[in-house]
VODRENMAR-559304 format. One record per residue (C-alpha): residue number from 1; y, x, z; chain. Coordinates in nm, 3 decimals. Layout:
VODRENMAR-559304
  midren       yy       xx       zz  pagu
     NUM        Y        X        Z     A
...
This chain:
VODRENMAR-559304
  midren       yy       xx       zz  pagu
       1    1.505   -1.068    0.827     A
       2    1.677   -0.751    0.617     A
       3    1.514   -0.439    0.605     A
       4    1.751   -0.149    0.574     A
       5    1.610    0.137    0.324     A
       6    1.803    0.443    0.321     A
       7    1.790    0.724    0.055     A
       8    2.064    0.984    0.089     A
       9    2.381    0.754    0.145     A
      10    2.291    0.464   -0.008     A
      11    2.150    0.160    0.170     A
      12    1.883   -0.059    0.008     A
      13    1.792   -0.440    0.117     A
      14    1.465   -0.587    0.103     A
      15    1.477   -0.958    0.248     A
      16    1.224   -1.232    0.389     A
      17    1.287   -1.562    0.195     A
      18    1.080   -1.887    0.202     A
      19    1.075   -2.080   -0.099     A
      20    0.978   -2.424   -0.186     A
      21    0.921   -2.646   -0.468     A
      22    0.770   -2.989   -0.600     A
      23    0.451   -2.870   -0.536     A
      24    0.397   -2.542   -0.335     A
      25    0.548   -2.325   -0.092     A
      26    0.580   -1.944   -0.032     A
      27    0.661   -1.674    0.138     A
      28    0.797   -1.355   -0.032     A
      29    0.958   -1.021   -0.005     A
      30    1.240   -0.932   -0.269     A
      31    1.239   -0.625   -0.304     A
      32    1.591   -0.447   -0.521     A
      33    1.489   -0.096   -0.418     A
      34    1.102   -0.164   -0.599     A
      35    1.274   -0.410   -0.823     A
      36    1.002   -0.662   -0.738     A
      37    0.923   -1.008   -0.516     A
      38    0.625   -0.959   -0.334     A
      39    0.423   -1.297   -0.266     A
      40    0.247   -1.276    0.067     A
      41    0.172   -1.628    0.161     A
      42    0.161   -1.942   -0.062     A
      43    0.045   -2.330   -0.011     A
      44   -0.025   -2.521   -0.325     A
      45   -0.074   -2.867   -0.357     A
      46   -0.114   -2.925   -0.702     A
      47   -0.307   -2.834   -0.972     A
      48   -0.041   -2.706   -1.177     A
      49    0.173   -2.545   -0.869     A
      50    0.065   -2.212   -0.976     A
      51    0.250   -2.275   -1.271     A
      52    0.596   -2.401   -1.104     A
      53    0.552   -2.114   -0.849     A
      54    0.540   -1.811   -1.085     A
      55    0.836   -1.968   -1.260     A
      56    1.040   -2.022   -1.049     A
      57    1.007   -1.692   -0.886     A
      58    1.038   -1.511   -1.217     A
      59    1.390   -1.686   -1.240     A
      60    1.485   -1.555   -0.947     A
      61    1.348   -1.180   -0.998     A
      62    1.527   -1.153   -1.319     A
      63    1.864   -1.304   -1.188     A
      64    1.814   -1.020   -0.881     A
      65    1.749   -0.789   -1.172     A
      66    1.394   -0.758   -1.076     A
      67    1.101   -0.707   -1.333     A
      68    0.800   -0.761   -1.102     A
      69    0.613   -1.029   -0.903     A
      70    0.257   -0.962   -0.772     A
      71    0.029   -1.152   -0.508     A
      72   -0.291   -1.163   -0.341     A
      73   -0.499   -1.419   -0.357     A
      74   -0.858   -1.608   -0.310     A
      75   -1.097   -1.616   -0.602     A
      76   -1.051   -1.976   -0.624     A
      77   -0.700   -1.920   -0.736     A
      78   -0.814   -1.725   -1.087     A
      79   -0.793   -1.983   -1.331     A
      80   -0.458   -2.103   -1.142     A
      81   -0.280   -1.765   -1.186     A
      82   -0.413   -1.667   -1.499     A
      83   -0.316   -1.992   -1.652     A
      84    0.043   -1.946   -1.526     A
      85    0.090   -1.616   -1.773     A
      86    0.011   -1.374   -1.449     A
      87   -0.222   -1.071   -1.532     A
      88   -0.532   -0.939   -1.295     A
      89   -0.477   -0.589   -1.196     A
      90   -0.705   -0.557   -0.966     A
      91   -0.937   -0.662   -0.692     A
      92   -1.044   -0.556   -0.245     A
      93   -1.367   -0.642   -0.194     A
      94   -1.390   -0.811    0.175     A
      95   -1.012   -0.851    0.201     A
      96   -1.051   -1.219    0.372     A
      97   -1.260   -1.141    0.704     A
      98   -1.513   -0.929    0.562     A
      99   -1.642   -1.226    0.337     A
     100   -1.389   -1.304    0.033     A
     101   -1.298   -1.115   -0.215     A
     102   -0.879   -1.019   -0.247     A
     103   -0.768   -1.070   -0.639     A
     104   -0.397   -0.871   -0.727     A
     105   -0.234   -1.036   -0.963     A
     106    0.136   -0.951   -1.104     A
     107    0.336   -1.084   -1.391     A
     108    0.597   -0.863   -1.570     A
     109    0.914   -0.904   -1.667     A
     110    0.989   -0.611   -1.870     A
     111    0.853   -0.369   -2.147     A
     112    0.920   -0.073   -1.961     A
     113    0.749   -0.219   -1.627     A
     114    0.420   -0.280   -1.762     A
     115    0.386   -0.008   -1.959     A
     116    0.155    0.267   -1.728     A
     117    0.334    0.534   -1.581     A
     118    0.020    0.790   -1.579     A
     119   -0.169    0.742   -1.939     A
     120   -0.495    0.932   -1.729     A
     121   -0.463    0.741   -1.454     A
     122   -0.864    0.604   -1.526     A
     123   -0.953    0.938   -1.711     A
     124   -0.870    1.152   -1.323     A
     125   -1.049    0.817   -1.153     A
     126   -1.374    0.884   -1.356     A
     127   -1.381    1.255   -1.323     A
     128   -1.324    1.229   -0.922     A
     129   -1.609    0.961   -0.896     A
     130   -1.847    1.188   -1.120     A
     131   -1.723    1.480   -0.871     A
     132   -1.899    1.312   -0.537     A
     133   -2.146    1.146   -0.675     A
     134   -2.377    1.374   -0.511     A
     135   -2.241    1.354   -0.142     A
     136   -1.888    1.403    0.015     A
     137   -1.761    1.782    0.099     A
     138   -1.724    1.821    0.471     A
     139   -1.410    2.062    0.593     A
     140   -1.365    2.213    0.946     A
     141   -1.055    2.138    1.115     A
     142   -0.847    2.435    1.143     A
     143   -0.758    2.612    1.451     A
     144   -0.511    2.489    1.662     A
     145   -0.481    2.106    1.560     A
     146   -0.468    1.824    1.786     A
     147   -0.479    1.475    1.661     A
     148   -0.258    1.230    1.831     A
     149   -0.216    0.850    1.786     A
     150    0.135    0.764    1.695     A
     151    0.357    0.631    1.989     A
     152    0.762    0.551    1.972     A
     153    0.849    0.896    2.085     A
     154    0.735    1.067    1.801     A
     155    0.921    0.826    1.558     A
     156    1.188    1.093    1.517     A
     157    0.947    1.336    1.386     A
     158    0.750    1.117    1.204     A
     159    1.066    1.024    1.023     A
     160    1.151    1.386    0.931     A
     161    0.829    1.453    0.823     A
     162    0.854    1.142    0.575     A
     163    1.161    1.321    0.472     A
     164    1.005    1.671    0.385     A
     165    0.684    1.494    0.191     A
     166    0.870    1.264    0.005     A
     167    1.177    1.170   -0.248     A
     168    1.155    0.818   -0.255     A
     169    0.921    0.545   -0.092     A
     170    0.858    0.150   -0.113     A
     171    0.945    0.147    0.264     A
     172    1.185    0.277    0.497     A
     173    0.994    0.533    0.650     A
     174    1.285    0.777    0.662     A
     175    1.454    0.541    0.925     A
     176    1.290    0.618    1.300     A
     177    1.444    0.278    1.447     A
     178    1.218    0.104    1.159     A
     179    0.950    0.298    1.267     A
     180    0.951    0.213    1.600     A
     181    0.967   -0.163    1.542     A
     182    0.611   -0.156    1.314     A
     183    0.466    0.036    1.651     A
     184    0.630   -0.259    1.887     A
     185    0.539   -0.547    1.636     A
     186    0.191   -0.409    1.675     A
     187    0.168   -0.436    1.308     A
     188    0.117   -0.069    1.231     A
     189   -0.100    0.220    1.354     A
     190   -0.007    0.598    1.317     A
     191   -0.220    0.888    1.348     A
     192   -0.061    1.253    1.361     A
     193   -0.143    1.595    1.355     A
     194    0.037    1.881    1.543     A
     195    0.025    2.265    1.506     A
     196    0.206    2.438    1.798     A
     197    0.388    2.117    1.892     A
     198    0.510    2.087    1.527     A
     199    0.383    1.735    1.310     A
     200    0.286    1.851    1.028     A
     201    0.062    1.556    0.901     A
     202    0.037    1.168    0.968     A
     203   -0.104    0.867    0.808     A
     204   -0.126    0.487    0.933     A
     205   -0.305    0.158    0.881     A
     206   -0.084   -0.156    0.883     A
     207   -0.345   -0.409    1.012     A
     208   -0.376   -0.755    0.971     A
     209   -0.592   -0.921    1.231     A
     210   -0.630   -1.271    1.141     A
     211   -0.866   -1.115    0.786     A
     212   -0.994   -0.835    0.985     A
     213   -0.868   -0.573    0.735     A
     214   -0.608   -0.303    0.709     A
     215   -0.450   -0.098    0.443     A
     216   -0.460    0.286    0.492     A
     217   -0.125    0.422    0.358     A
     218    0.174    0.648    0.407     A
     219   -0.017    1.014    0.432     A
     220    0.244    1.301    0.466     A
     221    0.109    1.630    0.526     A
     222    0.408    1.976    0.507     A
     223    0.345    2.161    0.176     A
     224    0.216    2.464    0.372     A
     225   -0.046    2.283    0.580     A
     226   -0.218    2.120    0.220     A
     227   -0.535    2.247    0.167     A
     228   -0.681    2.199    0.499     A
     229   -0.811    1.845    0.404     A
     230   -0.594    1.724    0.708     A
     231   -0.560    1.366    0.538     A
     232   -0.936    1.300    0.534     A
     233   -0.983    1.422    0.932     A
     234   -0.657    1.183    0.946     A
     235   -0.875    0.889    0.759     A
     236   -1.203    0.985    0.972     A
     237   -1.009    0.936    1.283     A
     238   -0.854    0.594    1.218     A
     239   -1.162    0.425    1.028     A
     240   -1.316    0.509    1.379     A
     241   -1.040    0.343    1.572     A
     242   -1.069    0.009    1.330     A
     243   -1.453    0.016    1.313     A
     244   -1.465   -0.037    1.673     A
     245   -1.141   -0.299    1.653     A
     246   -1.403   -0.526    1.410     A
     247   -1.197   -0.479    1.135     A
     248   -1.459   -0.494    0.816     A
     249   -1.193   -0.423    0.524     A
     250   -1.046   -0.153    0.474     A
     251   -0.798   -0.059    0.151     A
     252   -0.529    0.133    0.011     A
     253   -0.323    0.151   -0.256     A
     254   -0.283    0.535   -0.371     A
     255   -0.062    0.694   -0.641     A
     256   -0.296    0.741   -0.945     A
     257   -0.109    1.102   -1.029     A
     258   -0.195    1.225   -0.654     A
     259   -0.534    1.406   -0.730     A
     260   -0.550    1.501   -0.339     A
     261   -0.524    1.110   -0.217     A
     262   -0.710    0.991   -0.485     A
     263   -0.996    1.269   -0.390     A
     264   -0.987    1.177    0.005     A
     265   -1.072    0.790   -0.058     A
     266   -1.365    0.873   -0.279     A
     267   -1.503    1.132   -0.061     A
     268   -1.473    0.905    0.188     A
     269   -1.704    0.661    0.050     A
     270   -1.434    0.419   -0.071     A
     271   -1.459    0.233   -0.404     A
     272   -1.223    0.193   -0.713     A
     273   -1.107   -0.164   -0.831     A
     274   -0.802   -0.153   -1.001     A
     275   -0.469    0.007   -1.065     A
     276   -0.153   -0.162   -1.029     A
     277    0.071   -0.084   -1.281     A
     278    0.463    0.048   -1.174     A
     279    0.404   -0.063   -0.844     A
     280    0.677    0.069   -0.652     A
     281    0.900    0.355   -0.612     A
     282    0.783    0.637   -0.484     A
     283    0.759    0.991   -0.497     A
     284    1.008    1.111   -0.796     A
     285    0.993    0.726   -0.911     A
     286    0.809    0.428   -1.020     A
     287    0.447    0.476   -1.022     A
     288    0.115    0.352   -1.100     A
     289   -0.118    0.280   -0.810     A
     290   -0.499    0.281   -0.745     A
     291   -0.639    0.031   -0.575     A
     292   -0.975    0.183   -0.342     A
     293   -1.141   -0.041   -0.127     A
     294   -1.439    0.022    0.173     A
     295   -1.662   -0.246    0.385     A
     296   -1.700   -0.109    0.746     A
């Protein structure tokens, strides 16, 4: 499977590989736009696969010119991946049905990728938590908004808007055909907001049903319409739609230089647990992300 990002005129390829060795096996996502592999499934059946598995993918990422690897993984797995050189960046409470805790592990290849991108990143974390410690600020929803749950027909404008909001981004959310195929996969849900049949904000959860939890990610609101607090009436409305779905984790991964994101998760009750260093490209490049993290 080749996903197809595109950024002005040039194309990038993420791929789907399965790889196996002496004693595990994998699935992962190499990534040359994020210049990372992405573990999302692994089987080991050794004690020291762990080992064998972060070394042979680090081969790999640095012949691809890649200087990133980072997994999720059950607590059992600590010793396992910290013994194999890989570092703990963070943590999602309730990742695994509710029940198990989600550790984020990533090994680096390079000086440059591991050093932080935003020096304040914990400094603007603390102050935000000290902010609503006292209670969350409630906004009213503007005049004239309607709230509509993403179908295929508004891929096209969900793709411009991606375009307005943002420079870069780890997926091809500029692309409406790519769009369309998280919404038939049933892999993805989309919320949006219209003003006088214009979108002018959106968000989604890409769910995963087997663990019961789902990661709240790409918010996009028009520079005009900020302000308004449209992203946390965007966040009410799909924590509603997953509450009653029995999903009981519920995460995202925000950049730690976005006061505004940052502010909607922890007025929203959700709590901090990590940042992942250089995560991805996005916005005006590679950037440092928070992990937040809420039991429903």
């Amino acid at each position: 499977m080749s996903i197809e990002i595109k950024k002005n005129e040039d194309i990038y390829l993420d791929r789907w590989e399965i790889i196996e060795g002496n004693a595990f096996d994998c699935r992962i996502l190499v990534s040359p736009y994020n210049r990372r592999i992405t573990v999302y499934e692994f089987n080991l059946t050794r004690d020291h696969a762990a080992g064998e598995m972060v070394e042979l993918l680090a081969g790999k990422a640095l012949e691809n010119g890649l200087d990133k690897i980072w997994l999720k993984s059950k607590t059992g797995y600590m010793n396992a991946f910290a013994g194999a050189g890989m570092k703990l960046e963070a943590a999602i409470p309730g990742y695994y049905k509710g029940k198990e805790t989600a550790l984020v592990f990533a090994l680096y290849l390079s000086n440059q990728r591991q050093t932080p991108s935003h020096a304040r990143g914990k400094e603007l974390v603390d102050q935000l938590v000290s902010k609503f410690k006292d209670g969350t600020v409630k906004r009213i929803i503007p005049d004239g908004i309607t709230f509509k749950w993403g179908e295929k027909e508004h891929c096209p404008a969900l793709a411009r808007l991606y375009r307005k909001v943002f420079t870069t981004y780890p997926f091809p959310v500029f692309d409406p055909d790519y769009l369309k195929s998280t919404i038939a996969q049933d892999s993805t849900y989309y919320i949006t907001a219209w003003h006088n049949r214009e979108l002018i904000a959106a968000s989604s959860a890409e769910i995963n049903r087997p663990q019961q939890n789902a990661e709240m990610t790409d918010f996009a609101t028009l520079p005009q319409w900020r302000g308004h607090g449209l992203a946390s009436f965007l966040l009410e409305q799909m924590e509603t739609r997953l509450k009653g779905e029995r999903f009981r984790c519920l995460y995202t991964i925000a950049r730690s230089s976005s006061i505004g994101m940052n502010s909607v998760f922890v007025n929203a009750g959700y709590g901090y647990y990590g940042v992942l260093i250089k995560n991805c490209n996005i916005g005006v490049g590679f950037e440092d992300m928070n992990v937040w993290a809420k039991l429903l």
